[in-house]
BALOBA-1460 file (C-alpha; in Angstrom, 3 decimals):
// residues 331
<rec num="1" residu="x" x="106.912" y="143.395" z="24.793"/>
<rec num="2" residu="x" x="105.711" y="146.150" z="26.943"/>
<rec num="3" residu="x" x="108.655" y="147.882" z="29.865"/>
<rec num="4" residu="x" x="106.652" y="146.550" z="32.648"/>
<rec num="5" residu="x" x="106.172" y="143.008" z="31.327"/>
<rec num="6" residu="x" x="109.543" y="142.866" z="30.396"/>
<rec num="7" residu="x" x="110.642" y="143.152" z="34.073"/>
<rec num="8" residu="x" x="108.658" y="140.898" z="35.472"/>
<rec num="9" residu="x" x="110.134" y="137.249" z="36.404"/>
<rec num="10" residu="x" x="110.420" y="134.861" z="33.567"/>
<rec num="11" residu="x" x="108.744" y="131.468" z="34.835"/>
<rec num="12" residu="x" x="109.064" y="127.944" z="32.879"/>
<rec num="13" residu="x" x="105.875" y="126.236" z="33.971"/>
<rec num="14" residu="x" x="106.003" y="122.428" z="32.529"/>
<rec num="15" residu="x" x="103.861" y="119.422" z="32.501"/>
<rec num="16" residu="x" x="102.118" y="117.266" z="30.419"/>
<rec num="17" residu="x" x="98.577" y="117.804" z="31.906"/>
<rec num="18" residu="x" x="97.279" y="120.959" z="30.325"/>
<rec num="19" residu="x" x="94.768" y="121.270" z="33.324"/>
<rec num="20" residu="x" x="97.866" y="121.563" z="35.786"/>
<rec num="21" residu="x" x="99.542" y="124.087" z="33.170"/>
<rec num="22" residu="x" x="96.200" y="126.286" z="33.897"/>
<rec num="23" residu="x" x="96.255" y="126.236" z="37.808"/>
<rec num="24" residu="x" x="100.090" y="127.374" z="37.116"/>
<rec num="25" residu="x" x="98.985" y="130.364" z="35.094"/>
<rec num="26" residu="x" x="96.012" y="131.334" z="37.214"/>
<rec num="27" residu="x" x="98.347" y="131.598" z="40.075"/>
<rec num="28" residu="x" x="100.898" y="133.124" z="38.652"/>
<rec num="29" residu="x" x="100.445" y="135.021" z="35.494"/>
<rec num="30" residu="x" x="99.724" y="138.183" z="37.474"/>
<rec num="31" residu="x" x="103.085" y="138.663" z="38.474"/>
<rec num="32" residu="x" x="105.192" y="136.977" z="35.766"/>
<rec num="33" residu="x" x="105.732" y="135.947" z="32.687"/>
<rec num="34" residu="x" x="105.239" y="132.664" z="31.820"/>
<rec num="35" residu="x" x="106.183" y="130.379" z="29.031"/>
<rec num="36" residu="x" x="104.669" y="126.663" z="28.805"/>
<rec num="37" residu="x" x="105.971" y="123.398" z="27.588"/>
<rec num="38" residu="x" x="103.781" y="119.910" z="27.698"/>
<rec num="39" residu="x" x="107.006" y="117.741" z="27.282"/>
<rec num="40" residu="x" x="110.819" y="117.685" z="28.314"/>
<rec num="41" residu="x" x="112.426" y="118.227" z="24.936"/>
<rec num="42" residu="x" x="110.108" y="121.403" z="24.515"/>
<rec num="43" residu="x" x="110.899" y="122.556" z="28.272"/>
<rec num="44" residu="x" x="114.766" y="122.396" z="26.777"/>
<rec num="45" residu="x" x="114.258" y="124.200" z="24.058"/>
<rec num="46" residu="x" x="112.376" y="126.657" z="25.602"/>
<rec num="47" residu="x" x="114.785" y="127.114" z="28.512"/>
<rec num="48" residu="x" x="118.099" y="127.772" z="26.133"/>
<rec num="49" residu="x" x="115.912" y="130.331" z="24.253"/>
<rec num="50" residu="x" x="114.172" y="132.238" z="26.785"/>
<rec num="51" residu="x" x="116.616" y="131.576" z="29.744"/>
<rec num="52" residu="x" x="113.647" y="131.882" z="32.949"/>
<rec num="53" residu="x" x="114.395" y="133.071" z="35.996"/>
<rec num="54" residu="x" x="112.696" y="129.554" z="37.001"/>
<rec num="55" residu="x" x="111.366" y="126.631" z="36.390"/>
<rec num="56" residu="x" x="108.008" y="124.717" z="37.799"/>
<rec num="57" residu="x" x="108.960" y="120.815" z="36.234"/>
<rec num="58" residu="x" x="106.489" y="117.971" z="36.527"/>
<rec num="59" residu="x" x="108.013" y="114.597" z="36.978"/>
<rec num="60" residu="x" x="105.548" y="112.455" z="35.574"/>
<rec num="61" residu="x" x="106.030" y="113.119" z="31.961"/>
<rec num="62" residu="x" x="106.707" y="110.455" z="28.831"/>
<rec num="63" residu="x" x="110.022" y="110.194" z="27.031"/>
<rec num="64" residu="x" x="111.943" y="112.424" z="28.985"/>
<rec num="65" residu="x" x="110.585" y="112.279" z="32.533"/>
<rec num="66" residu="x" x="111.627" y="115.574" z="35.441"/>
<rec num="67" residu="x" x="114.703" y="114.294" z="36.552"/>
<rec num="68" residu="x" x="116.139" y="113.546" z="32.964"/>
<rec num="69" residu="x" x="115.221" y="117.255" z="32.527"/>
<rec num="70" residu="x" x="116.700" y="118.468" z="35.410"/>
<rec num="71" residu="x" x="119.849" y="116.702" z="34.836"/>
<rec num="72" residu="x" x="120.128" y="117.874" z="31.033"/>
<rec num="73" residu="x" x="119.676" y="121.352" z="32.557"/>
<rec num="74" residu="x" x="122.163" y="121.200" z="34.962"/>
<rec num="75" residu="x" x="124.909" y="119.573" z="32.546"/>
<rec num="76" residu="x" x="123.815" y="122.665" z="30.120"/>
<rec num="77" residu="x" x="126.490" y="126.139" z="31.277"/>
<rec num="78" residu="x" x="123.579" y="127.697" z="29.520"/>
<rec num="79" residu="x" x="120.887" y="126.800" z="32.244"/>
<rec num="80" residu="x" x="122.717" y="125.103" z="35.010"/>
<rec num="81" residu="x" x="122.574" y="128.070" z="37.392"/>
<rec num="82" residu="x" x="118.514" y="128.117" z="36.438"/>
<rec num="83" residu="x" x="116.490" y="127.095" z="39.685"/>
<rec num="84" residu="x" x="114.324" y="124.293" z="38.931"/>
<rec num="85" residu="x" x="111.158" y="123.263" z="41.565"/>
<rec num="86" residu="x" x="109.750" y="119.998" z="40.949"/>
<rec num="87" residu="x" x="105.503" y="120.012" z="40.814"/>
<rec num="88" residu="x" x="104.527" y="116.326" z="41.137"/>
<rec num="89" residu="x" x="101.636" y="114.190" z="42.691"/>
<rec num="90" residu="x" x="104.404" y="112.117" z="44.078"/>
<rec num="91" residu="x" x="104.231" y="112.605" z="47.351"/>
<rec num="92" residu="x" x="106.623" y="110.316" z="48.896"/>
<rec num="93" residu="x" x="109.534" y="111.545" z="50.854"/>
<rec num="94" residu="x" x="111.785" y="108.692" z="48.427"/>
<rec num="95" residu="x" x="110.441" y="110.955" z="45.332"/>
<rec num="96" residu="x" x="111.848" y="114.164" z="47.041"/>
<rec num="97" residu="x" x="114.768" y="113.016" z="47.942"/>
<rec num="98" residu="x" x="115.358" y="112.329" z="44.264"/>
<rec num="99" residu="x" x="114.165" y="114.914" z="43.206"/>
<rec num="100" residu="x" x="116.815" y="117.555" z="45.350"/>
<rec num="101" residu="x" x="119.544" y="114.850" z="44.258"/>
<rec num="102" residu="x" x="118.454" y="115.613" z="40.757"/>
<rec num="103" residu="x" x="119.659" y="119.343" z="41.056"/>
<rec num="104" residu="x" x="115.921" y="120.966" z="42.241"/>
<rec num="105" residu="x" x="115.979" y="123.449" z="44.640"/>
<rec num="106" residu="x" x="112.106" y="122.594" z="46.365"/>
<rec num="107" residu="x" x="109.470" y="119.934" z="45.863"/>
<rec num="108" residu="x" x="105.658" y="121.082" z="45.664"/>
<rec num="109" residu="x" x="103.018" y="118.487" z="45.908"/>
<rec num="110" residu="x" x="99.734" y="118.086" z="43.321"/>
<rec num="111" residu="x" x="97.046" y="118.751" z="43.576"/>
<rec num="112" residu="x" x="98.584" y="122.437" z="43.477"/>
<rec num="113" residu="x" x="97.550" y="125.077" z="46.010"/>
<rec num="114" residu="x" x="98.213" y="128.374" z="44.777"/>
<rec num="115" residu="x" x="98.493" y="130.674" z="47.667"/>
<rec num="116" residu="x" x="101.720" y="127.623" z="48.201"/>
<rec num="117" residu="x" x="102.975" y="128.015" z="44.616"/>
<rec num="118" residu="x" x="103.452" y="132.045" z="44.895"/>
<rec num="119" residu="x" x="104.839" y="131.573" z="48.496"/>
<rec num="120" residu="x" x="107.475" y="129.121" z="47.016"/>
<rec num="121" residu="x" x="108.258" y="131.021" z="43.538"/>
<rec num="122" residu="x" x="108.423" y="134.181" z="45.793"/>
<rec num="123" residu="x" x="110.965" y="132.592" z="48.230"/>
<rec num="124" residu="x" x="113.033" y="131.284" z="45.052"/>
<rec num="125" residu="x" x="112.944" y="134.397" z="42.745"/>
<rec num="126" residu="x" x="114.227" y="136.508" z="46.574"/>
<rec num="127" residu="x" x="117.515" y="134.025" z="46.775"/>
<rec num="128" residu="x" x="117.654" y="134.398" z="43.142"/>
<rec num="129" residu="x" x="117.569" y="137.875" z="43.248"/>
<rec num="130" residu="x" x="119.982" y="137.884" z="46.254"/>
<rec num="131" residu="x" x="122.494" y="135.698" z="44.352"/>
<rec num="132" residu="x" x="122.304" y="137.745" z="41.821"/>
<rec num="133" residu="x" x="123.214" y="141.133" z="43.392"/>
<rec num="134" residu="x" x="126.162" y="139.187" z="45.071"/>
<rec num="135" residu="x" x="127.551" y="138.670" z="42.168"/>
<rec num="136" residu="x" x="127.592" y="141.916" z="40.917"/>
<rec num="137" residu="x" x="129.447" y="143.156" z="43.713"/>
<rec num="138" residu="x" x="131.590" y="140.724" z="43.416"/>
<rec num="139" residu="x" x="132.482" y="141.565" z="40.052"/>
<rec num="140" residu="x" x="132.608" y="145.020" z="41.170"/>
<rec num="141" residu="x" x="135.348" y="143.974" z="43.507"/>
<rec num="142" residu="x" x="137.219" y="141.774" z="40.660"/>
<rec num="143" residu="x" x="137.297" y="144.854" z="38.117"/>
<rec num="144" residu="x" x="138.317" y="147.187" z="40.794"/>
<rec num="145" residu="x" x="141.098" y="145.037" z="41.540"/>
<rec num="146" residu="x" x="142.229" y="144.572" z="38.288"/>
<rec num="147" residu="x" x="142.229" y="148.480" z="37.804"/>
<rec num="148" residu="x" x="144.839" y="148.550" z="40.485"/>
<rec num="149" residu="x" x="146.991" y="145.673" z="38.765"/>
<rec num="150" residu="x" x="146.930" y="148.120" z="35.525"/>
<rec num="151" residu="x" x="148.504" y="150.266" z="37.864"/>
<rec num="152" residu="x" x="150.967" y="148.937" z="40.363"/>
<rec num="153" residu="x" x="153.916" y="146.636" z="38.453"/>
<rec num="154" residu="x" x="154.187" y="144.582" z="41.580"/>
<rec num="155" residu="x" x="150.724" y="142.852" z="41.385"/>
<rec num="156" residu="x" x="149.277" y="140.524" z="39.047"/>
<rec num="157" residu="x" x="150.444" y="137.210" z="41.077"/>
<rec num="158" residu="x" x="151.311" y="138.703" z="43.893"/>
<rec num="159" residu="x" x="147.503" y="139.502" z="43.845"/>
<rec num="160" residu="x" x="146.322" y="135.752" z="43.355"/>
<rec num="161" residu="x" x="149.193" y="134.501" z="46.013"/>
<rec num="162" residu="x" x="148.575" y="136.896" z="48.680"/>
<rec num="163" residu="x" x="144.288" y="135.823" z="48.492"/>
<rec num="164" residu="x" x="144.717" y="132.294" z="48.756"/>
<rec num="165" residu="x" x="147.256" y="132.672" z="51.760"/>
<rec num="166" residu="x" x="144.754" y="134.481" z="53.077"/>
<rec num="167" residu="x" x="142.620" y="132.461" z="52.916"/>
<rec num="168" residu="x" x="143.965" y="129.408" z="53.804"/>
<rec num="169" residu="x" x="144.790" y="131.143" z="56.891"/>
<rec num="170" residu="x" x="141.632" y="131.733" z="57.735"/>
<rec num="171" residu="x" x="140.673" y="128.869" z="57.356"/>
<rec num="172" residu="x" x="143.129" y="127.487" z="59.647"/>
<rec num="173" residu="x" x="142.127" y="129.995" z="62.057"/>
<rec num="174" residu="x" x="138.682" y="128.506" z="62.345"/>
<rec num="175" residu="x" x="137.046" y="131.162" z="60.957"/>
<rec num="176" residu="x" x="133.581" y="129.671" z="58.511"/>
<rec num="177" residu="x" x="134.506" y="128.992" z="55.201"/>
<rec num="178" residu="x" x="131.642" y="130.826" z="53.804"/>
<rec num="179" residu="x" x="133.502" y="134.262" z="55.476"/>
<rec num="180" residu="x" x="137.127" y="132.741" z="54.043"/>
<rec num="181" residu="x" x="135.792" y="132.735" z="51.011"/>
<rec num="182" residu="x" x="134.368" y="136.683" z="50.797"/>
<rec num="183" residu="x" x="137.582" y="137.200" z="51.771"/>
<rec num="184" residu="x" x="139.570" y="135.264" z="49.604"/>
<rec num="185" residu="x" x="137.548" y="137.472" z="46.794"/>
<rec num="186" residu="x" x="137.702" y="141.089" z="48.979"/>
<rec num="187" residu="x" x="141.497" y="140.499" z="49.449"/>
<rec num="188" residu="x" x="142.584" y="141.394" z="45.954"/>
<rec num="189" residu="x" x="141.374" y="145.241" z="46.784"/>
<rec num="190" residu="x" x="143.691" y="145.177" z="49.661"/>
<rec num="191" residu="x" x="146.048" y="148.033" z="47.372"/>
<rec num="192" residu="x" x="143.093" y="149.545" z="45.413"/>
<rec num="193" residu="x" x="144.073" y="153.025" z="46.764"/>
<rec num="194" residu="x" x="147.342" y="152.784" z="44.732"/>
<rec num="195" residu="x" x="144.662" y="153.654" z="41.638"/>
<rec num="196" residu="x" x="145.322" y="157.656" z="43.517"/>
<rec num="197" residu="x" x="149.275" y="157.354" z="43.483"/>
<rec num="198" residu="x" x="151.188" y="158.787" z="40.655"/>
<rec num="199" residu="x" x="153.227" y="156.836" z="38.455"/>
<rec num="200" residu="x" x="156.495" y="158.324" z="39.377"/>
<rec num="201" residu="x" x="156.023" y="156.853" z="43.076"/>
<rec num="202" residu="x" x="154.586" y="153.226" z="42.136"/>
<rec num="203" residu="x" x="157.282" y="152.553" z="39.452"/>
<rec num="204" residu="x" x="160.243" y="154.217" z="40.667"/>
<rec num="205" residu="x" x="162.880" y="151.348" z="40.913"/>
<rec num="206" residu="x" x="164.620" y="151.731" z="44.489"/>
<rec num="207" residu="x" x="163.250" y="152.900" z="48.205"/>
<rec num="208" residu="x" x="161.055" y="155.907" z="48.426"/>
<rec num="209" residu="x" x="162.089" y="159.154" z="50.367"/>
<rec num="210" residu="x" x="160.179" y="160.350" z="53.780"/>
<rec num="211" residu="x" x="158.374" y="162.870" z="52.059"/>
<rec num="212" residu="x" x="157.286" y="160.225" z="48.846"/>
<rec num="213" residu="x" x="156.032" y="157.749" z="51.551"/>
<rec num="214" residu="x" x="153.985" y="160.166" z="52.954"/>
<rec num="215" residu="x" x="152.054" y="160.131" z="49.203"/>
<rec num="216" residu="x" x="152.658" y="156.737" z="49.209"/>
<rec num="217" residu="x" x="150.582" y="156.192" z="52.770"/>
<rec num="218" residu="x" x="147.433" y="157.458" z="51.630"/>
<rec num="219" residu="x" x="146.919" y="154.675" z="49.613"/>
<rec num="220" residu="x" x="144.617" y="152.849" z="52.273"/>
<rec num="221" residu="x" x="142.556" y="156.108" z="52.751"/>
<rec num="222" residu="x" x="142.307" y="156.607" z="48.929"/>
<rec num="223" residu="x" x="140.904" y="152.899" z="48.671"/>
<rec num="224" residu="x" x="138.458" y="153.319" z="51.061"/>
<rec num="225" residu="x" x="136.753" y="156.242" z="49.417"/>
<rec num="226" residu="x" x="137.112" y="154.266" z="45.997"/>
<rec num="227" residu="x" x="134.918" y="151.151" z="47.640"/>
<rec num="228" residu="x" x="132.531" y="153.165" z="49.822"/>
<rec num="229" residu="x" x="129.928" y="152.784" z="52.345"/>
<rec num="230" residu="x" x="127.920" y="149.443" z="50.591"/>
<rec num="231" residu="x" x="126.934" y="147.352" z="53.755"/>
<rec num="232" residu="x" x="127.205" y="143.792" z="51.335"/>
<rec num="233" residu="x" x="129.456" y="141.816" z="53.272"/>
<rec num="234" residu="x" x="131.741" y="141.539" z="50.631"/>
<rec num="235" residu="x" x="131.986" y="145.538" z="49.780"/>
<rec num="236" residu="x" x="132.154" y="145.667" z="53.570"/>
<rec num="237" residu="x" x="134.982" y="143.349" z="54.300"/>
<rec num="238" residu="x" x="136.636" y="144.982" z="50.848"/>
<rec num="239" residu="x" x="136.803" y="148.295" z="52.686"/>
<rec num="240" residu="x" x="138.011" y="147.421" z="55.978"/>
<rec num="241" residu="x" x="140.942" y="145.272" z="54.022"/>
<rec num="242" residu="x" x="141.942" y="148.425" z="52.092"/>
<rec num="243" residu="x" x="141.536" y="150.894" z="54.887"/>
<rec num="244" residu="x" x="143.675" y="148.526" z="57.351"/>
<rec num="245" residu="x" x="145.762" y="146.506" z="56.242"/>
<rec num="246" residu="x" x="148.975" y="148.769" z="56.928"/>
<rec num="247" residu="x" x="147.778" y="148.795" z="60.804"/>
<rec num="248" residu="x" x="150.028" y="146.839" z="63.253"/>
<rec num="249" residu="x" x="148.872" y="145.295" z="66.160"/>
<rec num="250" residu="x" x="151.526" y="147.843" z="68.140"/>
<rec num="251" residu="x" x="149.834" y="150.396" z="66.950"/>
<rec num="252" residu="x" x="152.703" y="151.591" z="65.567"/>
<rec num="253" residu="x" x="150.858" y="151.495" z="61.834"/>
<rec num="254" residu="x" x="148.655" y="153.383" z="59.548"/>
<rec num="255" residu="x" x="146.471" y="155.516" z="58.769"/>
<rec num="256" residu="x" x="144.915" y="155.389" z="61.893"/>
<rec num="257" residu="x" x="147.314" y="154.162" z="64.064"/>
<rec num="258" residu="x" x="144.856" y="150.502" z="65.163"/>
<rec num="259" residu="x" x="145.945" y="148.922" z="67.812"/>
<rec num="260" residu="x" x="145.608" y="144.974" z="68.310"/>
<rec num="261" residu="x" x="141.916" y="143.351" z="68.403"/>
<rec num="262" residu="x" x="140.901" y="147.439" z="66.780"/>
<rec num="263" residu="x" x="142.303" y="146.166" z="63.621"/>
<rec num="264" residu="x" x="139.698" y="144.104" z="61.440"/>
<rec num="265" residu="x" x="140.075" y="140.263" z="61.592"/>
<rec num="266" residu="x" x="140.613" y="140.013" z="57.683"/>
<rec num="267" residu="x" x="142.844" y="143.500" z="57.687"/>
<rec num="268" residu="x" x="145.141" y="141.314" z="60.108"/>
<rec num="269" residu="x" x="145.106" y="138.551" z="58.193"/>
<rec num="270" residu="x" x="145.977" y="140.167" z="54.780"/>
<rec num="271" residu="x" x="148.630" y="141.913" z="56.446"/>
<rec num="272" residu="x" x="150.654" y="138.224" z="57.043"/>
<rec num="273" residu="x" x="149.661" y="137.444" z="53.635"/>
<rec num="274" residu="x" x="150.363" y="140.466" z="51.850"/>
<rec num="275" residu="x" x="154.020" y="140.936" z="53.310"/>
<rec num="276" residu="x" x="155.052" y="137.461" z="53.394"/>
<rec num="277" residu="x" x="154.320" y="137.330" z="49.500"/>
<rec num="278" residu="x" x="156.025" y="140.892" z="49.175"/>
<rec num="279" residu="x" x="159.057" y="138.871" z="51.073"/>
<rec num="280" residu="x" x="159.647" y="135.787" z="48.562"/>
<rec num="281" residu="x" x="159.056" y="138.430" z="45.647"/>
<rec num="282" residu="x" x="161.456" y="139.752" z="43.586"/>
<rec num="283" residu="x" x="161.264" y="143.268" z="43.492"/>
<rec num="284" residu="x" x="163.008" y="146.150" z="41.815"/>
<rec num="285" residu="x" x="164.813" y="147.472" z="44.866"/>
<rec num="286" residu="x" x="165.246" y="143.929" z="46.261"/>
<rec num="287" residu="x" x="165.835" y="139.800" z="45.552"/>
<rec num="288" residu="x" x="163.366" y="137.345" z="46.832"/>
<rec num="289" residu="x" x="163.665" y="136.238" z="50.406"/>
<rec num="290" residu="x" x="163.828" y="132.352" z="51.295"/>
<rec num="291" residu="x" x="160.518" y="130.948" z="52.446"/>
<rec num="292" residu="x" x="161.964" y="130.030" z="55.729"/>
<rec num="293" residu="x" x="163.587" y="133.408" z="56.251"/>
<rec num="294" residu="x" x="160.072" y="135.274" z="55.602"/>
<rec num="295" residu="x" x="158.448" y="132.923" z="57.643"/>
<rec num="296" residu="x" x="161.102" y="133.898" z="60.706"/>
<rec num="297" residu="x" x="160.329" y="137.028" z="59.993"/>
<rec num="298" residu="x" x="156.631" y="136.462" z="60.747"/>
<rec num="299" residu="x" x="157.237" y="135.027" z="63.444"/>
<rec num="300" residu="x" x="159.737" y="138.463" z="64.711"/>
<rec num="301" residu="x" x="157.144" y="140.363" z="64.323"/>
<rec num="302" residu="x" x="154.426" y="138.562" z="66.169"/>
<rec num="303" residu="x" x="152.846" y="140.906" z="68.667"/>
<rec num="304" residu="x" x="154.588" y="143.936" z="66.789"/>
<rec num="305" residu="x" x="153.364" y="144.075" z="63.393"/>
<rec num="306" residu="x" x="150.864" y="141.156" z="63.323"/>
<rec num="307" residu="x" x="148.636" y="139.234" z="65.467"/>
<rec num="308" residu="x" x="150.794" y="136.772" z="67.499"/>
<rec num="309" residu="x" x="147.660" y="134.486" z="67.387"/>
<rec num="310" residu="x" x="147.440" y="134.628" z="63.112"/>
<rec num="311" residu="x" x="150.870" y="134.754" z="63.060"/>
<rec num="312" residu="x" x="151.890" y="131.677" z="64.734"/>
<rec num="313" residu="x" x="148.941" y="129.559" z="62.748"/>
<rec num="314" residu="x" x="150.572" y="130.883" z="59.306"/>
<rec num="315" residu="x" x="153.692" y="129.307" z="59.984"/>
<rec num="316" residu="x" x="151.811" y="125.942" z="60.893"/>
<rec num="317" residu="x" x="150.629" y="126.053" z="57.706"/>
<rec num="318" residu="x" x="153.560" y="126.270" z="55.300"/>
<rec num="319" residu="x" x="153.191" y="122.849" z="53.415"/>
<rec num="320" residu="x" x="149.430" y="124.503" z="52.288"/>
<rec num="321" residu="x" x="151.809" y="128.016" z="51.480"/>
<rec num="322" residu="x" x="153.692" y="125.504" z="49.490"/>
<rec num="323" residu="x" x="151.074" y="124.546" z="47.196"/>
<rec num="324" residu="x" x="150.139" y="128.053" z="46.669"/>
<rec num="325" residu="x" x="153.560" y="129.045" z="45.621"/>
<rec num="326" residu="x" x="153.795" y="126.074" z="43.098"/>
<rec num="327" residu="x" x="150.135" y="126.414" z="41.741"/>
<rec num="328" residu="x" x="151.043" y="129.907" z="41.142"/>
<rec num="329" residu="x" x="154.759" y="130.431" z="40.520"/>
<rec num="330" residu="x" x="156.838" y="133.041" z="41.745"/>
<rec num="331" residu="x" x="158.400" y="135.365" z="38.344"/>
């Protein structure tokens, strides 16, 4: 297959009318590949071995009918996250309804237009696209992280505890879940700077000295230059974690000495989450603090080190902290 065709959008265009199959291609076949079934089984087959980027279904169609494809597709890991747009002369709004039940993601009417058939596979393959480039960042942001456990003895867990506090937090601090989950995934690079410390400094087992801390500090500056300038939300939120999450609302923090509303909503509230789970841990140069003594200590340090606003919804919260600490035990 030639470069060019090869990166052009896969489409799946079935249906059992080969006249309907030709209106598809006419419309289409300029722009993308195409691959053609004239029954369900076939459209299976076809959609395991070729994988499209998406699929044009009739719904009409004997033995297995649209919506018995759709659902084998969807119960398939191999083609569930495929995008499926039904192409039927049912017209009803009962039939649609079904149809986006079934697992489709639009509902085109025969007889087929095709100026409407590339404005809706454009639209598709663009959120397609867009889902896919999320994800890579977001793996990005996973691998990153886990670069920094390889590093830093005193993550792993603490890593998984310290996001979901996090974001349950935000949640209960009304912020959208969409946002508290970005940063239930952006979280994790909170200490990716420590990739720049030596291991002397990250494993030495008791309290640093003034002039190792001052080493030790740069670790937020260090993670910002690691994640960089990407404007995804994600990558964005990422950055400001890593870059902030030492400020206190004071002032009195660093690297930049932030004070108050200055410091990023999710650098705030990281900074509960991060030091509440470094309280209850075990560490090297320390025993695990009771819940309910960490928690006092949040709430000490309410208007000094954190938001008094965050602050005083985390320790609302501590039956969901709870859960979090028994889903994902303390060593």
């Amino acid at each position: 297959m030639p470069a060019e065709a090869a990166r052009r959008p896969c489409l799946l265009l079935v249906d059992d009318e080969p006249a309907n199959l030709q209106v598809l291609r006419l419309a289409l076949q300029a722009d993308h590949r195409l691959v053609f079934a004239t029954d369900g089984r076939r459209a299976l087959q076809l959609a395991r071995e070729h994988r499209p980027d998406l699929i044009l279904l009739d719904i009409m169609m004997p033995e297995l009918d649209g919506y018995a494809v759709c659902r084998a597709l969807q119960d398939d890991p191999a083609t569930a996250r495929i995008p499926i747009i039904f192409c039927t002369a049912r017209a009803d709004s009962q039939g649609e309804a079904q149809g986006l039940e079934a697992g489709a993601v639009d509902y085109i009417t025969k007889p087929l237009y095709p100026p409407v058939v590339r404005a809706r596979v454009r639209t598709h393959l663009s959120l397609v696209r867009a889902e896919e480039l999320r994800s890579t960042r977001l793996q990005i942001v996973q691998r990153l992280a886990r670069a920094a456990e390889y590093r830093d003895n005193e993550t792993g867990m603490h890593v998984i505890r310290m996001s979901q506090y996090a974001h349950a937090l935000a949640l209960a601090a009304g912020c959208r879940p969409e946002w508290a989950d970005d940063l239930l995934h952006a979280a994790p690079m909170h200490d990716v700077g420590k990739i720049g410390i030596p291991d002397a400094l990250l494993r030495k087992r008791g309290p640093l000295d003034a002039a190792e801390w001052d080493v030790m500090r740069r670790h937020p500056l260090i993670g910002a230059e690691i994640i960089g300038g990407d404007e995804s939300d994600i990558l964005a939120m990422a950055r400001a974690i890593a870059l902030s999450h030492h400020e206190k609302w004071d002032g009195s923090g660093y690297p930049q000495g932030l004070r108050g509303e200055q410091i990023p909503l999710a650098a705030r509230i990281v900074a509960i989450a991060d030091v509440f789970d470094a309280l209850t841990s075990r560490r090297a140069y320390k025993e695990a603090w009771p819940v309910e003594r960490a928690l006092g200590f949040i709430g000490d340090e309410a208007g000094r080190h954190f938001d008094p606003a965050l602050a005083q919804i985390f320790r609302a919260i501590a039956p969901r902290l709870a859960q979090v600490r028994e889903r994902w035990p303390i060593d």
